[in-house]
C-alpha positions as CSV (number, residue, x, y, z in Angstrom):
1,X,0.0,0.0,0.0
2,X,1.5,3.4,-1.0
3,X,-0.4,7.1,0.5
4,X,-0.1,10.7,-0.1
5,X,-1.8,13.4,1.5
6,X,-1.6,16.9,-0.1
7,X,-3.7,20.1,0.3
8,X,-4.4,22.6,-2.8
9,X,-5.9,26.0,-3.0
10,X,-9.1,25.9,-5.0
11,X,-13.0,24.6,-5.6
12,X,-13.8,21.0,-5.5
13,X,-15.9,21.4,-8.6
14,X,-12.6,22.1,-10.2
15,X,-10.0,19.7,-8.5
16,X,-11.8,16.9,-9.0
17,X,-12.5,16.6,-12.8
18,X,-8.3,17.8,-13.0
19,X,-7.6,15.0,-11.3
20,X,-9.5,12.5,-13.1
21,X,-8.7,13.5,-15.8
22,X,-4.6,13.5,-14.9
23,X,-4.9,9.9,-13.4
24,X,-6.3,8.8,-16.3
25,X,-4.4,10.5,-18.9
26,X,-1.1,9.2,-17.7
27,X,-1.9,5.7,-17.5
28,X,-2.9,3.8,-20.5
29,X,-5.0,0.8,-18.8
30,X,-6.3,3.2,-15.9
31,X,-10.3,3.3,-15.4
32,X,-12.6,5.1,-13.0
33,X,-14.7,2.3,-11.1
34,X,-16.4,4.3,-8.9
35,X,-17.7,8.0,-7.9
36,X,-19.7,9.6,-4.6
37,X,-20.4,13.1,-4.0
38,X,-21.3,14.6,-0.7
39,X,-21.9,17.8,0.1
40,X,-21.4,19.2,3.7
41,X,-21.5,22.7,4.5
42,X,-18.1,23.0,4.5
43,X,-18.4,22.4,0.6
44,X,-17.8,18.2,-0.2
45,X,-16.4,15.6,-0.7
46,X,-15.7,13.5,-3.5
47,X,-14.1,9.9,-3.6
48,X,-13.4,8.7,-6.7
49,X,-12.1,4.5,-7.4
50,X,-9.7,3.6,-10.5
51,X,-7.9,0.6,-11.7
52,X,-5.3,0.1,-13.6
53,X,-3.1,-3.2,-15.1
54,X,0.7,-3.1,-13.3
55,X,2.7,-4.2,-16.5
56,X,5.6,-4.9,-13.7
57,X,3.3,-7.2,-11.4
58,X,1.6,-8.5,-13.4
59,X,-1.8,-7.7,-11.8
60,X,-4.4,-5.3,-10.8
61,X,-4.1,-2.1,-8.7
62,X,-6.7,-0.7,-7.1
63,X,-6.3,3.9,-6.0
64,X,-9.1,5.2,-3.9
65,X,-8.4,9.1,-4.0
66,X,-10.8,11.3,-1.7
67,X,-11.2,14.9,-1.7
68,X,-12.3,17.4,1.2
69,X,-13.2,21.1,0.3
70,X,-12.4,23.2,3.5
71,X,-12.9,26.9,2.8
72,X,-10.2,27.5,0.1
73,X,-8.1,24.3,0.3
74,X,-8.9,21.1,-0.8
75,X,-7.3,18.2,0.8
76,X,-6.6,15.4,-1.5
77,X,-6.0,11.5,0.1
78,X,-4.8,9.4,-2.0
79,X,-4.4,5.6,-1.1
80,X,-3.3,2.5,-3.3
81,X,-3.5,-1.0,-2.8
82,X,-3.0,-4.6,-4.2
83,X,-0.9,-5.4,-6.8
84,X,2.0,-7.0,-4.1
85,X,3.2,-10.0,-4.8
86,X,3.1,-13.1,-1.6
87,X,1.0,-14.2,0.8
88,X,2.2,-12.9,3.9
89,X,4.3,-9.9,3.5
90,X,4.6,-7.2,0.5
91,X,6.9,-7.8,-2.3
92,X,6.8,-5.8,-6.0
93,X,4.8,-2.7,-4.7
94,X,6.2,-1.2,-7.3
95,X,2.9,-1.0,-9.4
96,X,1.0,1.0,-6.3
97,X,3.9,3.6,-6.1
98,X,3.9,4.1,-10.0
99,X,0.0,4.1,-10.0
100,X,0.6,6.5,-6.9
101,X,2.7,8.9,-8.7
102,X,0.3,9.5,-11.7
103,X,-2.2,11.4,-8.7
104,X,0.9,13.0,-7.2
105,X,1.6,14.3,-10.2
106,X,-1.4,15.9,-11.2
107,X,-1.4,17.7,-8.1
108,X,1.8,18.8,-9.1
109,X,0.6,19.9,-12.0
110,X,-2.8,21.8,-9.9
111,X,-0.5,24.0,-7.8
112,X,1.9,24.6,-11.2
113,X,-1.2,26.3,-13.0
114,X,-2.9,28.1,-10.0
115,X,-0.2,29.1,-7.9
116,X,-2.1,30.4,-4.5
117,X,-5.2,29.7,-5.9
């Protein structure tokens, strides 16, 4: 399993579809599974499930990113999982930190194009 946490300046309406659209632009075999929007008074959230085929393990990975408006930042969670090799222990995680990096990224990419906000 492979996390990041990170926290942009800007509207959930807007984060969300950039990073969709950056996770699945930068991996070929990447797909969105899943989607749930709440809204709160404090603005949303929004979880959003992909997939994607690890060419390295040979396998399925699974990324579960969430997003929190909170006044002016959004905080992004991103989590990935499966795709280890063994029974017991985690070997070749490889394909969750590549499939990882692809949402890291995109934030990147966020706070490049709207710096503070």
């Amino acid at each position: 399993m492979a996390t990041t946490t990170r926290t942009v300046v800007g509207q959930l309406s807007e984060v969300v579809p950039f990073l969709e659209a950056g996770v699945l632009g930068r991996s070929h075999s990447a797909s969105a599974e899943a989607a749930v929007d709440l809204e709160t008074y404090a603005g949303g959230i929004a979880v959003r499930g992909y997939e994607r085929f690890s060419m390295m393990g040979n396998n399925r990975v699974g990324m579960s990113v969430t997003a929190i408006q909170d006044g002016p930042h959004v905080h992004i969670v991103g989590v990935t999982l499966g795709g280890s090799q063994a029974m017991f222990l985690k070997l070749n995680t490889i394909g969750e930190e590549e499939f990882l990096a692809t949402l890291n990224s995109t934030i990147s990419q966020w706070e490049e194009e709207h710096p503070g906000g």
